[in-house]
N, CA and C atoms as an extended XYZ file, in Angstrom:
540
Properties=species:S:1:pos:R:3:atomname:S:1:resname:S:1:resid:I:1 pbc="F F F"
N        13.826        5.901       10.012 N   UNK     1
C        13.381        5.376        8.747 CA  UNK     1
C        14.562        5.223        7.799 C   UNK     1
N        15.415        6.087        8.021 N   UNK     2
C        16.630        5.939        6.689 CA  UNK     2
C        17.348        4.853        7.804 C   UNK     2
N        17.597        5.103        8.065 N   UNK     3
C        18.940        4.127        8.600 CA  UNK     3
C        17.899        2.519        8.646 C   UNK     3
N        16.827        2.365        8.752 N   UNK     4
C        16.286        1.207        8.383 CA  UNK     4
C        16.406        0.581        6.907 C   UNK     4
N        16.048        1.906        6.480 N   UNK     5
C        16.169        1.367        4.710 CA  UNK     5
C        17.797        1.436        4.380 C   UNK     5
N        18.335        1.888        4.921 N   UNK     6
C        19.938        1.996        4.621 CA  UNK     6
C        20.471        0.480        5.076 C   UNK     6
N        20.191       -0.117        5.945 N   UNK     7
C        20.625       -1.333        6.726 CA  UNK     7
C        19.779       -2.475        6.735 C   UNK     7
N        18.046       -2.238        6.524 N   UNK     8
C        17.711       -3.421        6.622 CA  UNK     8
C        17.482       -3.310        8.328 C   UNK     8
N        16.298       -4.240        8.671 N   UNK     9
C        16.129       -4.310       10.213 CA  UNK     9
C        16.919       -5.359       10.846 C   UNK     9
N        17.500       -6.584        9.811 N   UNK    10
C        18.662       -7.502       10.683 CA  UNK    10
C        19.536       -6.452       10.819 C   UNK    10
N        19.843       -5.450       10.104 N   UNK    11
C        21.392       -5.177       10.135 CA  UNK    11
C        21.508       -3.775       11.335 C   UNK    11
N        19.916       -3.497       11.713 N   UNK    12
C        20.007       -2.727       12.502 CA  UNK    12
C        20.439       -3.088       13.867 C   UNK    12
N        21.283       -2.409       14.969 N   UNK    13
C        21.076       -2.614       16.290 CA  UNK    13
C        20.569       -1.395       17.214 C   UNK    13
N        20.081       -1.967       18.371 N   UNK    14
C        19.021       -0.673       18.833 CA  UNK    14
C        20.600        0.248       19.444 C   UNK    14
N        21.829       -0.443       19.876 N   UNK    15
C        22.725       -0.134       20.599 CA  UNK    15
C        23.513        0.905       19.206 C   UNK    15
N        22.923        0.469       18.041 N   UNK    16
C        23.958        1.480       16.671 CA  UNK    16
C        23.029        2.776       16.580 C   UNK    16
N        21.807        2.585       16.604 N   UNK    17
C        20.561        3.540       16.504 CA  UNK    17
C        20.660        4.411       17.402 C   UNK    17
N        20.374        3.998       18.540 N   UNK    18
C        20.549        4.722       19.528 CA  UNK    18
C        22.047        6.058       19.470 C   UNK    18
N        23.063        5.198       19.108 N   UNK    19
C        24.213        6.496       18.984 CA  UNK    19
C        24.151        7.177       17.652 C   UNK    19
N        22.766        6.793       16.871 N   UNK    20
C        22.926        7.542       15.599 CA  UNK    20
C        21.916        9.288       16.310 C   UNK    20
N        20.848        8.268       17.236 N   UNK    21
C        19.664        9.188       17.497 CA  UNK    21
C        20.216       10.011       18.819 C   UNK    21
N        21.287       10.034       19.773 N   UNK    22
C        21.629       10.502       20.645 CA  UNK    22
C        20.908        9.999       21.965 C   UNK    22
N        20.707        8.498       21.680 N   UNK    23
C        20.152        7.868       23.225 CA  UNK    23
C        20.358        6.870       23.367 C   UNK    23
N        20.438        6.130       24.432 N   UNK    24
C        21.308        4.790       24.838 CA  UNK    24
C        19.680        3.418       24.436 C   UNK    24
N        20.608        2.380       24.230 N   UNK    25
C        19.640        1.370       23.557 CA  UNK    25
C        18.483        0.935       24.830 C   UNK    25
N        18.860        1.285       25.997 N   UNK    26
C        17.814        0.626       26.656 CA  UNK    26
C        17.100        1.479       27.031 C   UNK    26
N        16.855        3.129       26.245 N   UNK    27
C        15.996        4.079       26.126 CA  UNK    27
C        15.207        3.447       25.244 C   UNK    27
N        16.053        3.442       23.985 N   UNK    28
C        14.510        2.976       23.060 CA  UNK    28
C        13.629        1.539       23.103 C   UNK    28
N        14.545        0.702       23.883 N   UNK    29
C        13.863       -0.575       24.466 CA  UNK    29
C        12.600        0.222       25.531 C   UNK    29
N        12.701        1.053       25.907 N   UNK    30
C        11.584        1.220       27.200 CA  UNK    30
C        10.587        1.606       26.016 C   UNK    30
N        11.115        2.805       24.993 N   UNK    31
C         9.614        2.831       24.069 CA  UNK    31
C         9.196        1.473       23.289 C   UNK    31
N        10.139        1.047       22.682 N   UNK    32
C         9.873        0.550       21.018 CA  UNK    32
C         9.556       -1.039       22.045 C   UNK    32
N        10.256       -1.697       23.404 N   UNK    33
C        10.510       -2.911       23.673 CA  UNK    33
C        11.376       -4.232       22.239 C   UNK    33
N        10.835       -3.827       20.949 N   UNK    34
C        11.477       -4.745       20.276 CA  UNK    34
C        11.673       -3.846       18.965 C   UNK    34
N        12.872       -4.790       17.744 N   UNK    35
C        13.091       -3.982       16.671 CA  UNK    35
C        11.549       -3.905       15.783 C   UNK    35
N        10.720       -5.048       15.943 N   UNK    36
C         9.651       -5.189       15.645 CA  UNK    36
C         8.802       -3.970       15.775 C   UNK    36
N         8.279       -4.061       16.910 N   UNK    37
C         7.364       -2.610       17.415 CA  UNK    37
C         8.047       -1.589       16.731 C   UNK    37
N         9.489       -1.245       16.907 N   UNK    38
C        10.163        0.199       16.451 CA  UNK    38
C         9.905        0.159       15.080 C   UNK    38
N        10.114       -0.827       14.012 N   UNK    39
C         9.565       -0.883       12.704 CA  UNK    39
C         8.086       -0.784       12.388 C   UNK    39
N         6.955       -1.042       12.930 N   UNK    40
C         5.571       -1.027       12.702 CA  UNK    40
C         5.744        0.517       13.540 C   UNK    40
N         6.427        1.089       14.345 N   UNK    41
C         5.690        2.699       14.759 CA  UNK    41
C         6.613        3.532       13.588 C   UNK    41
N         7.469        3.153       13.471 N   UNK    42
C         8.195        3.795       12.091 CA  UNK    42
C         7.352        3.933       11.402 C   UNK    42
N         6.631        2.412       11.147 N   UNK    43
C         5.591        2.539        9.245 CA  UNK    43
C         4.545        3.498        9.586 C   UNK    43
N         3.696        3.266       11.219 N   UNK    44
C         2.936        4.636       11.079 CA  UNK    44
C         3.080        5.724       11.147 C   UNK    44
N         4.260        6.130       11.656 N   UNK    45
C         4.973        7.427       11.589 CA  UNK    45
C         4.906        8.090       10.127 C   UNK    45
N         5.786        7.211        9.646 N   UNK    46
C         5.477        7.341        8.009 CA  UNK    46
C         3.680        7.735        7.036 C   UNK    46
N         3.062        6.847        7.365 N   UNK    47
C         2.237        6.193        7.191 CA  UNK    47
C         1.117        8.007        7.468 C   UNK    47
N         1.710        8.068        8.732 N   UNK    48
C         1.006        9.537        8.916 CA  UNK    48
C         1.053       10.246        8.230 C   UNK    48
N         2.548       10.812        7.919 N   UNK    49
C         2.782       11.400        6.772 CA  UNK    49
C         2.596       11.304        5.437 C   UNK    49
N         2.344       10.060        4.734 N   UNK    50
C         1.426       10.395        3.773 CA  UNK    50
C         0.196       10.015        3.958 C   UNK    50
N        -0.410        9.659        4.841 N   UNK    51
C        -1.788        9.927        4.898 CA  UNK    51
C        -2.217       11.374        4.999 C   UNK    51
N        -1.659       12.423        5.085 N   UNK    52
C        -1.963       13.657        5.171 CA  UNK    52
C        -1.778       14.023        3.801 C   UNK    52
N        -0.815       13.469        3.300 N   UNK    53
C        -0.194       14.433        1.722 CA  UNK    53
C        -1.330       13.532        0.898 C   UNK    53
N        -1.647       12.226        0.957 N   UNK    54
C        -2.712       11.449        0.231 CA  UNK    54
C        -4.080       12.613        0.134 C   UNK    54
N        -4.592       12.736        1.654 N   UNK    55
C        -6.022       13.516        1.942 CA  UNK    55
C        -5.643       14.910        0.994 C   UNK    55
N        -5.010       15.976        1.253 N   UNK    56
C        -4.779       16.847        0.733 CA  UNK    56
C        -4.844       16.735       -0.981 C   UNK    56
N        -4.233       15.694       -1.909 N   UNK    57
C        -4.147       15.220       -3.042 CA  UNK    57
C        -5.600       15.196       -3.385 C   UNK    57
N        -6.470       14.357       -3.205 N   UNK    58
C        -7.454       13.995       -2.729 CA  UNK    58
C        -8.692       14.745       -2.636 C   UNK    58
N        -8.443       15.774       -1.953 N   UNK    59
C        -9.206       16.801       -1.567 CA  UNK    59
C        -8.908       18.232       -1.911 C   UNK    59
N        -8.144       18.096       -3.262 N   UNK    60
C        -8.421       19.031       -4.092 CA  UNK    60
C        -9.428       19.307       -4.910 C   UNK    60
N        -9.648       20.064       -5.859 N   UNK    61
C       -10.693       20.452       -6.338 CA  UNK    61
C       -10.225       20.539       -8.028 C   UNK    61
N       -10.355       18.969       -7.950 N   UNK    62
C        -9.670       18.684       -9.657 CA  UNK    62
C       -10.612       17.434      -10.121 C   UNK    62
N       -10.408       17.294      -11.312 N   UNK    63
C       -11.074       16.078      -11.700 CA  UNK    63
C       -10.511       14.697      -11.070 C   UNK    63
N       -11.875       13.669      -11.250 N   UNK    64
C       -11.427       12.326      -10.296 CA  UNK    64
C        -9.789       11.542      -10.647 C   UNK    64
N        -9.692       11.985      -12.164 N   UNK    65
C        -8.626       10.963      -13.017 CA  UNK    65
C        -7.597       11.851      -12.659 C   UNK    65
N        -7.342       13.206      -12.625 N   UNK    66
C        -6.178       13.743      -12.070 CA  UNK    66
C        -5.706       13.538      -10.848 C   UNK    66
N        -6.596       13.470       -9.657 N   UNK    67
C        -6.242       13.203       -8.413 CA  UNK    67
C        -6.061       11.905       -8.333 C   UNK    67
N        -6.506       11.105       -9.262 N   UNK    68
C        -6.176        9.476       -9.034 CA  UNK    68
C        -4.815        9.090       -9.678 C   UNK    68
N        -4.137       10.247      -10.811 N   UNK    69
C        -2.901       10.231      -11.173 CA  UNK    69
C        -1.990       10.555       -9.971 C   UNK    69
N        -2.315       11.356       -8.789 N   UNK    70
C        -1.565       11.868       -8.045 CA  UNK    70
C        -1.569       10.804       -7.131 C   UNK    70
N        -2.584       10.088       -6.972 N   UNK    71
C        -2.958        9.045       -5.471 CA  UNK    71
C        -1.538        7.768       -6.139 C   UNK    71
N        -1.575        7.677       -7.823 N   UNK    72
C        -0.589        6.663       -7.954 CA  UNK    72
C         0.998        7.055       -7.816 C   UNK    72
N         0.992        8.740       -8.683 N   UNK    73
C         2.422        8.595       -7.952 CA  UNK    73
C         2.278        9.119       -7.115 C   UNK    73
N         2.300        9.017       -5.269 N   UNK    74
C         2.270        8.511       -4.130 CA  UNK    74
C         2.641        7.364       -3.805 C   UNK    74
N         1.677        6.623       -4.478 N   UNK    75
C         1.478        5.013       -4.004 CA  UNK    75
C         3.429        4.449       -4.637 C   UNK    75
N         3.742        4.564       -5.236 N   UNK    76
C         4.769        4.034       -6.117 CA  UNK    76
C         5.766        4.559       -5.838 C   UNK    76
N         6.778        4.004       -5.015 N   UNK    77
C         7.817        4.585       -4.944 CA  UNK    77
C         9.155        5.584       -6.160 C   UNK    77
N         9.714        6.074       -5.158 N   UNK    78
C        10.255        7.243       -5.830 CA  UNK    78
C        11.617        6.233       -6.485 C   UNK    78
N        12.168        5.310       -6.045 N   UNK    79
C        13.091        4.152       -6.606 CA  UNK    79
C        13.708        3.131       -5.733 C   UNK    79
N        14.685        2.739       -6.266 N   UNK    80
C        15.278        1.546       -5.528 CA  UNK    80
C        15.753        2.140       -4.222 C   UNK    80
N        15.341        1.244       -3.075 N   UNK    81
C        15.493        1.759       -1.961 CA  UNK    81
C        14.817        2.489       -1.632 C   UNK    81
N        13.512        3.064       -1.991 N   UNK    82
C        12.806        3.682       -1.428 CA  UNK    82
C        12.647        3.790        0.062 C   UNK    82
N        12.980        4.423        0.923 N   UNK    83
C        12.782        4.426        2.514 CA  UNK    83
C        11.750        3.867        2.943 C   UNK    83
N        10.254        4.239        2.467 N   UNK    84
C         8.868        4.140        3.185 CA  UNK    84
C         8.731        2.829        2.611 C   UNK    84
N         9.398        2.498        1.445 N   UNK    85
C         8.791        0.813        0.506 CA  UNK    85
C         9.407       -0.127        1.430 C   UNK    85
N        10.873       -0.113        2.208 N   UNK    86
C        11.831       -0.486        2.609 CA  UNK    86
C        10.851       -0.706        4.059 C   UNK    86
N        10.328       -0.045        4.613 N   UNK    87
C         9.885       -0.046        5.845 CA  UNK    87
C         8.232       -1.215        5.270 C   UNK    87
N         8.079       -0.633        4.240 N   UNK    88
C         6.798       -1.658        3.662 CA  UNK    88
C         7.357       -3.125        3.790 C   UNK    88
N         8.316       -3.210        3.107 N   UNK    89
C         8.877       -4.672        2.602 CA  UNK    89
C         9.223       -5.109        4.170 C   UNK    89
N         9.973       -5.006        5.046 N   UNK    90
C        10.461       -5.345        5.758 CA  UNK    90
C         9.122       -5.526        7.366 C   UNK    90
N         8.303       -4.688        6.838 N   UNK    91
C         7.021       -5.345        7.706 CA  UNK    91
C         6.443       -6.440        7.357 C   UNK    91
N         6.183       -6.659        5.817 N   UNK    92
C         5.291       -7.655        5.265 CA  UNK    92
C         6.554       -8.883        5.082 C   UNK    92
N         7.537       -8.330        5.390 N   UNK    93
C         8.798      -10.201        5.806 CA  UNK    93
C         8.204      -10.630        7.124 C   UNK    93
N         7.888       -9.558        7.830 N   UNK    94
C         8.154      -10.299        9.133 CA  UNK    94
C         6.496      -10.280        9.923 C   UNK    94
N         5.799      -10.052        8.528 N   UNK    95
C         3.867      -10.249        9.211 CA  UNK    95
C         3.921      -11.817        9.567 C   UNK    95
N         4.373      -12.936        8.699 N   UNK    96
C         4.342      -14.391        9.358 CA  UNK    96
C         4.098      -14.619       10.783 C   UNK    96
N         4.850      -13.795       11.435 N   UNK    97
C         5.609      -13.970       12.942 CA  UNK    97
C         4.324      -12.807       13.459 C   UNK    97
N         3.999      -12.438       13.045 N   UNK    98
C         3.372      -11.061       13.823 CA  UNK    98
C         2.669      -11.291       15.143 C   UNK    98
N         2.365      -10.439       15.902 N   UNK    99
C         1.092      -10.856       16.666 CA  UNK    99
C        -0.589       -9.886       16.268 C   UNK    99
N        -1.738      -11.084       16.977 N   UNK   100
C        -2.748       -9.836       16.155 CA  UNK   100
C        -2.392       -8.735       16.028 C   UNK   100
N        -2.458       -7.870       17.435 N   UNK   101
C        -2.188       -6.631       17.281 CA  UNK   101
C        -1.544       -5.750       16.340 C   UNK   101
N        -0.446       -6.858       15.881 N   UNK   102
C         0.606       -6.113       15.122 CA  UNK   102
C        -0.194       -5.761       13.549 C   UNK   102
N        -0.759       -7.235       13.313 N   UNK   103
C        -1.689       -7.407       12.271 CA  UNK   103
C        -3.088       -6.695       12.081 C   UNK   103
N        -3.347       -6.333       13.181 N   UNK   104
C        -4.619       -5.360       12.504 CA  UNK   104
C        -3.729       -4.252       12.682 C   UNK   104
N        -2.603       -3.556       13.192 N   UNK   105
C        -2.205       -2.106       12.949 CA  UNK   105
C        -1.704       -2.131       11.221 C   UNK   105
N        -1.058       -3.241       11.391 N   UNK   106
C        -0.390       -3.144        9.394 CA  UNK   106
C        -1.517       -3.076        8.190 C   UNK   106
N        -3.263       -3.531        8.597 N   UNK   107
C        -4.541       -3.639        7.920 CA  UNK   107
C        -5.037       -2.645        8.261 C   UNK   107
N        -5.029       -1.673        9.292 N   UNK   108
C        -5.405       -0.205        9.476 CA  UNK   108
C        -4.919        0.590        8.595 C   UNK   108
N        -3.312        0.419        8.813 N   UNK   109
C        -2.949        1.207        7.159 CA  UNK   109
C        -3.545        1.229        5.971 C   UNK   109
N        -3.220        0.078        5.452 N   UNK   110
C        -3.520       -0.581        4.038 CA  UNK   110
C        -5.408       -0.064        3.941 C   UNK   110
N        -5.934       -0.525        4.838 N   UNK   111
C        -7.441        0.205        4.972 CA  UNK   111
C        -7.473        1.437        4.569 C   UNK   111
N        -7.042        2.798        5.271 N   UNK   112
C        -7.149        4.173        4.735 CA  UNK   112
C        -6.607        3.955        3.038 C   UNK   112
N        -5.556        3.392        2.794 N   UNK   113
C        -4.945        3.655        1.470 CA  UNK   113
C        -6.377        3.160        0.240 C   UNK   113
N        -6.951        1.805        0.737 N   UNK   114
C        -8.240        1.051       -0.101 CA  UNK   114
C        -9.328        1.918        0.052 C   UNK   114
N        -9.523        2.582        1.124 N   UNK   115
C       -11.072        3.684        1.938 CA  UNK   115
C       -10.886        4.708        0.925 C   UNK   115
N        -9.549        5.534        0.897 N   UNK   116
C        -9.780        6.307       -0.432 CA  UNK   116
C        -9.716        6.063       -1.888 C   UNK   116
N        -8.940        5.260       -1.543 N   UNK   117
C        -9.152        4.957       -3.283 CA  UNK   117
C       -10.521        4.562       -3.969 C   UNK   117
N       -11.070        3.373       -3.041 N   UNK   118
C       -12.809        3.040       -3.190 CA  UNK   118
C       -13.658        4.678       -3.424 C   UNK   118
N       -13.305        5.578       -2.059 N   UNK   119
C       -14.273        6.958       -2.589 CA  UNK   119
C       -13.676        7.825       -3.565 C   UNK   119
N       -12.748        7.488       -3.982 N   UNK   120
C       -12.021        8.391       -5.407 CA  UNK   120
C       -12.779        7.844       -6.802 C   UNK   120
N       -12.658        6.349       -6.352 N   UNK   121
C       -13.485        5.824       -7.327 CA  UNK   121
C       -14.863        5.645       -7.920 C   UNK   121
N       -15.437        6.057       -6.747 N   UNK   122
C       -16.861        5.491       -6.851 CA  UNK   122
C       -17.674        7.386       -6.865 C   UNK   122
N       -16.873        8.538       -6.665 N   UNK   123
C       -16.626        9.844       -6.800 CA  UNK   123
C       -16.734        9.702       -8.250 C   UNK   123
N       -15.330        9.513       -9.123 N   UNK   124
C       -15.602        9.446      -10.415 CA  UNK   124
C       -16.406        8.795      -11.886 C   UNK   124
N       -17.048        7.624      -10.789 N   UNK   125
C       -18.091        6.787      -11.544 CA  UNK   125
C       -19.274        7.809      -11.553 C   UNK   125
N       -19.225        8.631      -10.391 N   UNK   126
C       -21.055        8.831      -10.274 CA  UNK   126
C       -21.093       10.457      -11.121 C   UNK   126
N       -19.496       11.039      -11.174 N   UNK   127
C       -19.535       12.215      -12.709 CA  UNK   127
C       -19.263       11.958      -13.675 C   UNK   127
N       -19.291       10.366      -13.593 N   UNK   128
C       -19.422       10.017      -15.426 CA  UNK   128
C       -17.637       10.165      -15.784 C   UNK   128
N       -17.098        9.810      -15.078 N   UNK   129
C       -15.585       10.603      -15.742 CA  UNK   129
C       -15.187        9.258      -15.492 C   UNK   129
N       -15.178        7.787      -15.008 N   UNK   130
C       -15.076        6.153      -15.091 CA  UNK   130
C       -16.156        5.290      -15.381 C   UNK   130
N       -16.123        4.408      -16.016 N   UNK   131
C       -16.540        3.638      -16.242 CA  UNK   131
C       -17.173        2.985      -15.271 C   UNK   131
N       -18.425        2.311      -15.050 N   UNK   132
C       -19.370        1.731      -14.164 CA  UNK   132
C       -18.290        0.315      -13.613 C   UNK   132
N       -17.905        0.360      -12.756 N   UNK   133
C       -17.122       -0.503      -12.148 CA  UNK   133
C       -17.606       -0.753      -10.471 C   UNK   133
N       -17.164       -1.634      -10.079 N   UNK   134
C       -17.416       -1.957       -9.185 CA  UNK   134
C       -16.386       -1.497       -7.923 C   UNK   134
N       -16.476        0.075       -7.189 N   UNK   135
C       -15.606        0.752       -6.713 CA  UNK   135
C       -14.402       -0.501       -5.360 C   UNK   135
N       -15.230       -1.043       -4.909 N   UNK   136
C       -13.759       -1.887       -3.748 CA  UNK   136
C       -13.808       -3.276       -4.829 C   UNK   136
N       -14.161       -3.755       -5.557 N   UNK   137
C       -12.874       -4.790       -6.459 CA  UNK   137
C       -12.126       -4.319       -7.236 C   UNK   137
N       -12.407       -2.702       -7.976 N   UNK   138
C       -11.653       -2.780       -8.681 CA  UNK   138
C       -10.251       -1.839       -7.751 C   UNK   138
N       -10.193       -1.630       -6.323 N   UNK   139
C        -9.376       -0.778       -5.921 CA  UNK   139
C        -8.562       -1.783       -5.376 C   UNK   139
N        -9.402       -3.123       -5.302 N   UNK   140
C        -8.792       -4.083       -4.596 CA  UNK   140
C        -6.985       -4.583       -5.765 C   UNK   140
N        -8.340       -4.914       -6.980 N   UNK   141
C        -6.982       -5.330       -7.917 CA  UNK   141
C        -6.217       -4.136       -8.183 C   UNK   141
N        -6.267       -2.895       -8.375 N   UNK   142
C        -5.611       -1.834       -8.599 CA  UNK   142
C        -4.256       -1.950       -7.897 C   UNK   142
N        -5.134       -1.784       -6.026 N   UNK   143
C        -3.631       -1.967       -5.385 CA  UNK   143
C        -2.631       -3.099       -5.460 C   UNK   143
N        -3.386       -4.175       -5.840 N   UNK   144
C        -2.874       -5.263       -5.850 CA  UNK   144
C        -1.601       -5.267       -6.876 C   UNK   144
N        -2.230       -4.567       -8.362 N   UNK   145
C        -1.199       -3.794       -9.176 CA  UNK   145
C         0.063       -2.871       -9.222 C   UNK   145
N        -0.375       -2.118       -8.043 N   UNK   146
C         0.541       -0.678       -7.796 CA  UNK   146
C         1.402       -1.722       -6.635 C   UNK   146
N         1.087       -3.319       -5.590 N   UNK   147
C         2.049       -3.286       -4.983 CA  UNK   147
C         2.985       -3.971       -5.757 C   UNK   147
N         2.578       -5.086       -6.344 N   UNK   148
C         3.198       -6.019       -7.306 CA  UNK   148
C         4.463       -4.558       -8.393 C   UNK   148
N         3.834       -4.136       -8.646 N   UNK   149
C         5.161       -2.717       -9.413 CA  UNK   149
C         5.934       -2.319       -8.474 C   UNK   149
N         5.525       -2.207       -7.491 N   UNK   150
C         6.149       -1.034       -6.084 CA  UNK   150
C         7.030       -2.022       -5.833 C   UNK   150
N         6.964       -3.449       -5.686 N   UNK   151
C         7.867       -4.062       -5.154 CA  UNK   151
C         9.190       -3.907       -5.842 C   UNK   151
N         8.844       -4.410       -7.338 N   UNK   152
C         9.893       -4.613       -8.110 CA  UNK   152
C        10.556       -3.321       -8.339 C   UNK   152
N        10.275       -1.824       -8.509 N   UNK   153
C        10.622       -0.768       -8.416 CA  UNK   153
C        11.762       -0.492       -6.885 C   UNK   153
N        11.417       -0.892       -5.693 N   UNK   154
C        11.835       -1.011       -4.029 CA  UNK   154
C        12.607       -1.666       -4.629 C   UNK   154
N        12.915       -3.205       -4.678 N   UNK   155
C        13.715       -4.237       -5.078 CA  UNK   155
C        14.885       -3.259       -6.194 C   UNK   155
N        14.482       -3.281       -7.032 N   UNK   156
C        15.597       -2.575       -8.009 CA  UNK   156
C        16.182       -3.276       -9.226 C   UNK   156
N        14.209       -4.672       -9.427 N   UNK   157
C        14.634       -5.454      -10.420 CA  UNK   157
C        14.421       -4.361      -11.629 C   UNK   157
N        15.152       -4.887      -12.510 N   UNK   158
C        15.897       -4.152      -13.795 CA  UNK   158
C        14.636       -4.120      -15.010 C   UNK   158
N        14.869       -3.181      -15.612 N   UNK   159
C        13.404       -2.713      -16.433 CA  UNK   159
C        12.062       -2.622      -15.569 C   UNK   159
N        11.970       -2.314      -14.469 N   UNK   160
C        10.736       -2.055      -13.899 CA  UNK   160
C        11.216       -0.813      -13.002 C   UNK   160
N        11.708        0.029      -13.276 N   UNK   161
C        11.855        1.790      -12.529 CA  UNK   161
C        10.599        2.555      -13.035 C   UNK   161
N        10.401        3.124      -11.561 N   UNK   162
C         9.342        3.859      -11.664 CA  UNK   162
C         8.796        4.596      -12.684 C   UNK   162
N         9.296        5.036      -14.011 N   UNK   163
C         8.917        5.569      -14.940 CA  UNK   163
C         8.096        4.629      -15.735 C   UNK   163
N         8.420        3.334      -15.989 N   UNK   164
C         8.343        2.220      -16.843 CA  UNK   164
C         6.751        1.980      -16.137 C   UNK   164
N         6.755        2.048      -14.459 N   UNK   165
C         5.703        1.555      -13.847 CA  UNK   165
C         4.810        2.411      -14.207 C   UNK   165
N         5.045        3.734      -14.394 N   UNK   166
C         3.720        4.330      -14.459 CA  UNK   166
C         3.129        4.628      -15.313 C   UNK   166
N         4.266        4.085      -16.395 N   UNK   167
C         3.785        4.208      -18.101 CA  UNK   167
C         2.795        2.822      -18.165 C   UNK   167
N         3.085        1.550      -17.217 N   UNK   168
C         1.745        0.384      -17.700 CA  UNK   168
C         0.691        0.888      -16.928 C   UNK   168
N         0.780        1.569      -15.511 N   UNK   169
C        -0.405        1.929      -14.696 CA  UNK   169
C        -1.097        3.050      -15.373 C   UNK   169
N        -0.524        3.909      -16.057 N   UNK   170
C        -1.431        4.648      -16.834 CA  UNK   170
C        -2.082        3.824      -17.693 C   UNK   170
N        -1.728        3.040      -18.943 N   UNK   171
C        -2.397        2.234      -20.087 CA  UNK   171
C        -3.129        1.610      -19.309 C   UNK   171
N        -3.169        1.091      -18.193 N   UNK   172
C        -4.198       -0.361      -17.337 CA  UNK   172
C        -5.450        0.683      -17.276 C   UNK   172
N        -5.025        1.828      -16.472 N   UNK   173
C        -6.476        2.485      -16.288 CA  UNK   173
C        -6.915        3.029      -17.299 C   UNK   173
N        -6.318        3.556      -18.205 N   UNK   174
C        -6.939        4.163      -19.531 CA  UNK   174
C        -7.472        2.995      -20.433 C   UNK   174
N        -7.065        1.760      -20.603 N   UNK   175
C        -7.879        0.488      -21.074 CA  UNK   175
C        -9.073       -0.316      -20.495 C   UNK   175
N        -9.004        0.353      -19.226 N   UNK   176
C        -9.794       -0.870      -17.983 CA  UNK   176
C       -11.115        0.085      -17.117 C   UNK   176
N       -10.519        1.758      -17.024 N   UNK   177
C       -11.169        2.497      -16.614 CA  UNK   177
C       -11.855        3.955      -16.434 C   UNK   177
N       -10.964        4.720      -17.556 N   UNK   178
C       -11.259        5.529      -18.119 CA  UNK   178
C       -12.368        5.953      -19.313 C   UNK   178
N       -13.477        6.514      -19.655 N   UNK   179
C       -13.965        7.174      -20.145 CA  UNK   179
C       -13.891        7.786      -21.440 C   UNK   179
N       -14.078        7.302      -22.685 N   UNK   180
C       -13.691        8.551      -23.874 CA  UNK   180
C       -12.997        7.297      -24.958 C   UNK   180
């Protein structure tokens, strides 16, 4: 994952990887077969890992709007170059080309990330702690929000660092979905 986000997947070779990871390139050709595959098992590799730290967040025993503060910073990278955004960005360059397969594994993801957010949401509508909304459109535009920030945060365009992002994602939900 770092040496992806460090290089970029053109700039990777399986023959440089390989002497970073201590195995010859036509080892990881027998797993990965392409840089492709090795980047989509990377993202779920990843992908695992915070899907566990997400559930746990999640499945605490806090109010809906606190754990939905935690589900965003998650969602939002930590800054420019983010590793896991880097592995994001560089899948969704090369979904054009994909094959199905590849394409419903990259919508399996993105699914768990929308599956909880919809029951986080529709959790805090029914204790009165959000506003009567409509739980999968409004998680739909939400994410749609958090990727559109995430990008420009990954990217490292200027006045949009993660602090800045989470100062409008707080005001959006406190104007759009919060309570009080």
């Amino acid at each position: 994952m770092a040496t992806i986000a460090e290089r970029g997947l053109d700039g990777l070779t399986m023959a440089g990887l390989g002497r970073e990871v201590g195995m010859s390139s036509g080892h990881l050709l027998y797993y990965f077969r392409t840089k492709d595959e090795l980047l989509l098992q990377t993202l779920e590799w990843s992908e695992g890992r915070l899907g566990a730290e997400r559930s746990a967040l999640l499945s605490r025993q806090a109010p809906a709007a606190e754990r939905l503060s935690a589900y965003v910073d998650l969602y939002v990278p930590e800054g420019h170059r983010d590793p896991h955004w880097t592995l994001w960005l560089e899948v969704w360059n090369r979904s054009q080309d994909a094959d199905a397969d590849a394409r419903t594994r990259q919508a399996s993801i993105e699914g768990a990330w929308h599956r909880d957010l919809v029951a986080l949401l529709a959790e805090g509508i029914s204790r009165g702690e959000f506003r009567p909304v409509d739980p999968d459109r409004y998680a739909t535009r939400l994410r749609a929000l958090l990727d559109g920030f995430s990008v420009h945060v990954a990217v490292g365009i200027p006045g949009t660092g993660r602090a800045q992002v989470l100062t409008h994602v707080r005001e959006f939900l406190a104007d759009t979905l919060f309570t009080t």
